[in-house]
C-alpha positions as CSV (number, residue, x, y, z in Angstrom):
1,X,88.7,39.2,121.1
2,X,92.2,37.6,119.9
3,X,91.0,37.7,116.7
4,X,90.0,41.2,116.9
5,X,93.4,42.3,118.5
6,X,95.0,40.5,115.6
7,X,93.5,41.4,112.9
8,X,94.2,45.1,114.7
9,X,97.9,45.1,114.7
10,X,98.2,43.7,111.2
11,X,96.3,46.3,109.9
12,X,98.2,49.1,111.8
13,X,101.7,47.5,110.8
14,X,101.2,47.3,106.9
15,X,99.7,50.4,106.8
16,X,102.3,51.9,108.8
17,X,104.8,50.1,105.9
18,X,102.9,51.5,103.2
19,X,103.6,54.8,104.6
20,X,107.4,54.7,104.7
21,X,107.5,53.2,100.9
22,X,108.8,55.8,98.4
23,X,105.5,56.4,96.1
24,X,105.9,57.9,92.7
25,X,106.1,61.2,92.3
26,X,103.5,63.3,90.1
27,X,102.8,66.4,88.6
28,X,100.6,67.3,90.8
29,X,103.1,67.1,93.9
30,X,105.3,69.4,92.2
31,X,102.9,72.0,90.4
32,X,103.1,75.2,92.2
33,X,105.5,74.6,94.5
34,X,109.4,76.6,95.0
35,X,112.0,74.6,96.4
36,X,114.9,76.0,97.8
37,X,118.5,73.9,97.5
38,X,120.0,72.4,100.3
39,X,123.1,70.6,99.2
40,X,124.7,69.4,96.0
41,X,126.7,66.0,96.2
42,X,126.7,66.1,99.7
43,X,128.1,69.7,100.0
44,X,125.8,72.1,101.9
45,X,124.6,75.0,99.8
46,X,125.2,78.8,102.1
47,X,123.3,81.7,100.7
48,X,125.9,83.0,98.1
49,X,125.3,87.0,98.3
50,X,121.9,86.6,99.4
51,X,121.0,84.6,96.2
52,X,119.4,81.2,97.0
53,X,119.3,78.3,94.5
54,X,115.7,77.1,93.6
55,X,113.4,75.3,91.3
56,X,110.0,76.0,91.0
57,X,107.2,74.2,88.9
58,X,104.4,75.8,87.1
59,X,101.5,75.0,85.2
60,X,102.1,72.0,82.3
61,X,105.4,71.1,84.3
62,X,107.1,74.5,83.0
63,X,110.7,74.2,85.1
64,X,112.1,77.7,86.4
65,X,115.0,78.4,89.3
66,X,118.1,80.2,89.8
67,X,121.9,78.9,90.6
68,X,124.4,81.6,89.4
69,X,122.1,82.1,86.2
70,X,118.2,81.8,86.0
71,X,117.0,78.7,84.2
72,X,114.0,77.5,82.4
73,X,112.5,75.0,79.9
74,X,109.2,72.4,79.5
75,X,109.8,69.6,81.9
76,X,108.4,65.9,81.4
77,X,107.8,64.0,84.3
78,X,107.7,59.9,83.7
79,X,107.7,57.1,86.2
80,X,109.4,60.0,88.5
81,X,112.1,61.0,86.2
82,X,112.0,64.6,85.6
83,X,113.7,65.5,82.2
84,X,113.7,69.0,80.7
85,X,115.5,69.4,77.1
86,X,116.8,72.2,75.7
87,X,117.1,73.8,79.4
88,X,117.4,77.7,78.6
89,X,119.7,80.2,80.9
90,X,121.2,83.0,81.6
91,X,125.0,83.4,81.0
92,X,126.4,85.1,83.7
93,X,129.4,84.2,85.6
94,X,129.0,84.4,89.3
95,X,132.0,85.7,92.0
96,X,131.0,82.2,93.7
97,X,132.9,79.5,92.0
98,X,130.2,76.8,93.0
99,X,127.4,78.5,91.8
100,X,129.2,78.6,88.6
101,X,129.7,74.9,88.5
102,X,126.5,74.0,90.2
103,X,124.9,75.8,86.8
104,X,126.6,73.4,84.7
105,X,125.7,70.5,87.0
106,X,121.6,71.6,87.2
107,X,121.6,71.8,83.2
108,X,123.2,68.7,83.0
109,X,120.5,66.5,85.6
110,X,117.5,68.2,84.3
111,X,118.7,67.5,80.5
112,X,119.5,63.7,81.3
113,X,116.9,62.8,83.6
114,X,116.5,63.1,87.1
115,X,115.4,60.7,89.2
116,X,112.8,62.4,92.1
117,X,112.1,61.4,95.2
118,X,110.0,63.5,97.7
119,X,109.8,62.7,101.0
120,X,109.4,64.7,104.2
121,X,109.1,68.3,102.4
122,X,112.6,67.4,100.6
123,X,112.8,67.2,96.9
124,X,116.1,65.0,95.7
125,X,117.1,64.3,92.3
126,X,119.5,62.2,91.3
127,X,121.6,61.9,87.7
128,X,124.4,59.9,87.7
129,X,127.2,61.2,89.8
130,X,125.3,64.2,91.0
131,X,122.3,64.5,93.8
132,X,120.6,67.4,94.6
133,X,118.5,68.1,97.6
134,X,115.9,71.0,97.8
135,X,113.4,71.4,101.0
136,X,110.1,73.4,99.8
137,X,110.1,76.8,100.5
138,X,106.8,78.1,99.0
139,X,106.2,82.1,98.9
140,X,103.1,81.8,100.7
């Protein structure tokens, strides 16, 4: 019955470890899904004018969202770094000084390689100096 108990709460303990591990991230956790941004080096994004920064991901990791200007390009995803080269955009310029600089900072992560994690609903990339931190917000 010891034995029993014990081999119990080892099995309940590493598998409650093996659920707060970061895991890769992959395609398929992304595909399809619209996250909205929550915060950009630690400053909290408000709804500028009733615009909300996002990323979505679509089929063959296509990369769309919106800061001041929309963006797009072909995504990569390896070992969870998501790059996208030769990120495409609008050119705009936004009455909301952060959006305009959050524009440059998006292009700049996604072109360089973003680091992913996704954890809790919350998508956070990370690029140097910069982190970003979106919660999903799908349409449907």
């Amino acid at each position: 019955m010891k034995k029993a108990l014990f081999i119990l709460a080892t099995a309940m303990t590493l598998g409650a470890c093996s659920m707060n591990q970061n895991t890769a991230v992959k395609q398929t956790d992304l595909q399809h899904h619209r996250f909205e941004l929550l915060s950009v080096d630690g400053q909290t994004v408000p709804a500028a004018q009733g615009r909300i920064p996002e990323i979505e991901f679509g089929e063959k990791m296509h990369v769309s969202g919106k800061m001041c200007n929309n963006f797009f390009g072909q995504g990569e995803l390896q070992n969870s770094v998501l790059t996208v080269k030769g990120l495409a955009s609008t050119r705009m310029l936004c009455s909301d000084e952060n959006l305009n600089k959050w524009d440059q900072v998006i292009g700049e992560v996604l072109n360089n390689g973003a680091a992913l994690n996704l954890q809790d609903h919350k998508l956070t990339l990370t690029q140097g100096k910069h982190t970003l931190v979106y919660r999903l917000k799908d349409r449907m």
